[in-house]
N, C-alpha and C positions, 0 to 999 in steps of 0.2 A: 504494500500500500504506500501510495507517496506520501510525505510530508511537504509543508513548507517552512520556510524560517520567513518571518516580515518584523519590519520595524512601523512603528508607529511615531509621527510626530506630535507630542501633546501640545496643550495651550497654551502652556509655561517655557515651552521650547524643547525639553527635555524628548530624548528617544527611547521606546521603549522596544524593545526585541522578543520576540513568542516564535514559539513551533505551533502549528496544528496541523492537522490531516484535512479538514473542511477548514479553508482560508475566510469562503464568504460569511461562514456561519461564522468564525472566532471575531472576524472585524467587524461584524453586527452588534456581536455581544460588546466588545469594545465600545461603539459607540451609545449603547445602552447604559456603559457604566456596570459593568457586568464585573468585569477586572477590577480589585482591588487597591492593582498603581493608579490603574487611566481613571477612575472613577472620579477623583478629585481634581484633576486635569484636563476634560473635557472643554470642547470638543478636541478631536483624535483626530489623527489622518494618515492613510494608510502612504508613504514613501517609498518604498521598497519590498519586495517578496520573491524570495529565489524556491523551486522545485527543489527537491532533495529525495533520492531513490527509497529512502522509509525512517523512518523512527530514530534509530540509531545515529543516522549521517546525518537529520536534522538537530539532532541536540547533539551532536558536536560542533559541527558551524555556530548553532546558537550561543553556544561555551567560547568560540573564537571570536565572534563579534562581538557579544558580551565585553570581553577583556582588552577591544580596541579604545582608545581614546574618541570624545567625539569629535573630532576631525577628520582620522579614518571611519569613521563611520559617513559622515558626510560625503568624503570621498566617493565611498563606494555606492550612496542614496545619489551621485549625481551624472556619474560615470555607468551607473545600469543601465543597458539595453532598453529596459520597458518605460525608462523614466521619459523619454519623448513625449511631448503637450496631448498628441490623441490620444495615446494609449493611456496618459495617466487621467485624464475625464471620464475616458469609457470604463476605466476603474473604477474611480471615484461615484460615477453616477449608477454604478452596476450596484454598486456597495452600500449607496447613500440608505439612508435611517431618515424617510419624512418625517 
């Protein structure tokens, strides 16, 4: 089963980093306030999300971005492939929580 690893950027600024198997469902709950970090951070916004082959390979990336400074993390929220203006709206609007 695949995972993903995504960062989230909160309202404070701050990045947060999660695994899940169901992307759109985790970043709902996020936006619900569902998560205990983002809940007091809100609104959320999903920057980043890489495929990872299962379980395992997602929570170790999650452990290596974790331990990056937030500049490399930046780096690599700007430098992603997916981060292009369409793809990140048809994201964002695929995702949105009216």
């Amino acid at each position: 089963m695949s995972y993903y690893v995504y960062i989230l950027e909160c309202k404070d600024g701050s990045l947060y980093t999660g695994i899940t198997w169901n992307l759109n469902k985790r970043i709902k709950e996020h936006f619900k306030g569902a998560s205990k970090y983002t809940r007091s951070k809100l609104p959320v916004k999903l920057v980043y999300f890489e495929k990872c082959n299962d379980k395992i390979d997602a929570a170790k990336r999650e452990r290596e971005i974790k331990g990056w400074s937030r500049k490399k993390k930046l780096i690599l929220v700007n430098n992603s492939g997916w981060v292009n203006n369409s793809l990140r709206r048809a994201a964002r609007s695929e995702l949105a929580v009216n």
